[in-house]
C-alpha positions as CSV (number, residue, x, y, z in Angstrom):
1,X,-44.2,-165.3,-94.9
2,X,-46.2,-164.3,-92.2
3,X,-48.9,-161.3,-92.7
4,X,-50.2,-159.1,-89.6
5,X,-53.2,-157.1,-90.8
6,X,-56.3,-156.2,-89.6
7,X,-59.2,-154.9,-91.9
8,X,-61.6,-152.4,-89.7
9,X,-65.0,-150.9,-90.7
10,X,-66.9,-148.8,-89.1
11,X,-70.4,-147.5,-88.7
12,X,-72.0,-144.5,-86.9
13,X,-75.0,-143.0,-85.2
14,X,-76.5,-139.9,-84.1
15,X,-78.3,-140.5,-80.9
16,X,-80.9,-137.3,-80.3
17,X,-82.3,-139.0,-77.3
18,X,-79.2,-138.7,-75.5
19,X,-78.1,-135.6,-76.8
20,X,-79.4,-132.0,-75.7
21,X,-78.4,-129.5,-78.3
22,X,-79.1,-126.5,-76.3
23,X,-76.5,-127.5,-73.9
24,X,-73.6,-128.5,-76.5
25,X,-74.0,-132.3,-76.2
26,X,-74.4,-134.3,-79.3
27,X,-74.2,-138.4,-78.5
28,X,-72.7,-140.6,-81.1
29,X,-72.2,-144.2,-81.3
30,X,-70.1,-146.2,-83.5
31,X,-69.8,-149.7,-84.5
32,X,-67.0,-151.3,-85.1
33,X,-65.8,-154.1,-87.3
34,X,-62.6,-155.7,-87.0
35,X,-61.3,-158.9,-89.0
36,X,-58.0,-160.4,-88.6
37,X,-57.2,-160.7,-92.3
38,X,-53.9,-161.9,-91.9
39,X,-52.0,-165.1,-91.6
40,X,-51.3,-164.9,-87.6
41,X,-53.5,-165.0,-84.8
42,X,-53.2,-162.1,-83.0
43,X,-54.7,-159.9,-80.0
44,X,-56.0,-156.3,-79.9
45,X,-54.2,-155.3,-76.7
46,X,-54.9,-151.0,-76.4
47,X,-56.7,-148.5,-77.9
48,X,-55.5,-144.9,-79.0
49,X,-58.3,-142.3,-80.0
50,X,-58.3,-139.1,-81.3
51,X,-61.7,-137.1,-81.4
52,X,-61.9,-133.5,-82.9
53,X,-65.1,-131.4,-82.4
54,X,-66.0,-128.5,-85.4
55,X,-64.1,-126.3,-83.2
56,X,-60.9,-128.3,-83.1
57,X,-61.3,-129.2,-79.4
58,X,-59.7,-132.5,-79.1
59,X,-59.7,-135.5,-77.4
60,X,-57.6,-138.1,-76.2
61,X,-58.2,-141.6,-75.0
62,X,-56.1,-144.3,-74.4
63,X,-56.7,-147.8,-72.6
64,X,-56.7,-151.7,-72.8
65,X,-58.9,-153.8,-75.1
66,X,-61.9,-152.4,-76.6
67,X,-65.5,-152.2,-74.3
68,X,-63.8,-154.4,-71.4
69,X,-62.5,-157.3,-74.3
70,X,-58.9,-158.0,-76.0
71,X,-60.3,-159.6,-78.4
72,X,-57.5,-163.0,-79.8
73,X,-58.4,-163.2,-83.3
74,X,-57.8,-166.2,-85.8
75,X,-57.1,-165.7,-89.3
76,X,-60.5,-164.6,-91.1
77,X,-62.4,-164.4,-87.3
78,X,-63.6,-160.9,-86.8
79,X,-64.8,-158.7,-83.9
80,X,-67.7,-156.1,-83.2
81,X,-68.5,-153.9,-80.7
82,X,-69.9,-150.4,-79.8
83,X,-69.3,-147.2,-78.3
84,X,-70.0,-143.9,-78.0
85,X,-68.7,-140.3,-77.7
86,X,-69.8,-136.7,-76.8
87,X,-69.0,-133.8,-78.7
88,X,-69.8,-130.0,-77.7
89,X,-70.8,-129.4,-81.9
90,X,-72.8,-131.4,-84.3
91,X,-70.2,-133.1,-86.3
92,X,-66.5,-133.8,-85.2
93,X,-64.3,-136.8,-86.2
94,X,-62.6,-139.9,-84.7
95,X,-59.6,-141.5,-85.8
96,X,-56.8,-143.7,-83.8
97,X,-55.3,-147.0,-83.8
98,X,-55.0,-150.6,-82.3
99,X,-52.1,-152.1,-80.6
100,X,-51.8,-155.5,-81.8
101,X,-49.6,-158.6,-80.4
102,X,-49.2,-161.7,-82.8
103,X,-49.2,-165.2,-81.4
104,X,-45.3,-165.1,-82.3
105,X,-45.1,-162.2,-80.0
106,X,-44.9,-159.9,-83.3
107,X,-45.9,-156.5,-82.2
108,X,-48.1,-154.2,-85.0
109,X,-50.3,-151.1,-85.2
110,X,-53.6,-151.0,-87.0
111,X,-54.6,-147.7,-88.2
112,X,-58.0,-146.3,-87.9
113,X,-58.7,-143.9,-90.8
114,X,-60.5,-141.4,-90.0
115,X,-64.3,-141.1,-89.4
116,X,-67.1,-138.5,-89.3
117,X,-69.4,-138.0,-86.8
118,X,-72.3,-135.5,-87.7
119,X,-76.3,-135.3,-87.1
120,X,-78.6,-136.7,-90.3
121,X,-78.9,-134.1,-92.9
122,X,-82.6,-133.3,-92.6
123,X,-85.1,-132.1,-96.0
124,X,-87.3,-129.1,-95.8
């Protein structure tokens, strides 16, 4: 029987030389890992984002493919790219999901469970 999964990791980064704190803009990247780990090749098609700031301002983005790609992934083959977002506070969150097509035309969803975006804690 045929299997349409996709595993995704994800990584993230605080960028402080892109961010200017006395104006509300803190720069983040993240880096994203995705692995076909079913049994059907299959293409990322859109994107669906939602970003929260600490003050529940949110965000919405949709669009095609990932950083210009839509990626066709064989069993096991993964993909990684990265981008970025600006919040108004320190920390917010991302989550979303992928709209997938299968090779047999079998339409799915991946879900992106949610992720945190905040500055390094720093010691005193």
């Amino acid at each position: 029987m045929a299997q349409y999964e996709f595993a995704v990791s994800v990584r993230t980064q605080f960028l402080p030389e892109q961010s200017d704190p006395e104006r509300t803009n803190f720069v983040f990247t993240y880096s994203i890992t995705i692995k076909n780990t079913g049994t059907v090749a299959a293409q990322l098609i859109s994107r669906h984002w939602i970003i929260t700031d600490a003050n529940n301002h949110k965000q919405e983005v949709r669009g095609l493919g990932v950083v210009g790609h839509q990626p066709l992934l064989q069993p096991g083959e993964q993909f990684e790219y990265t981008s970025g977002t600006a919040l108004q506070t320190p920390q917010g969150s991302m989550v979303g999901e992928y709209f997938c097509v299968a090779e047999d035309g079998h339409q799915f969803e991946v879900k992106i469970p949610e992720f945190v975006l905040s500055l390094p804690h720093t010691l005193h």
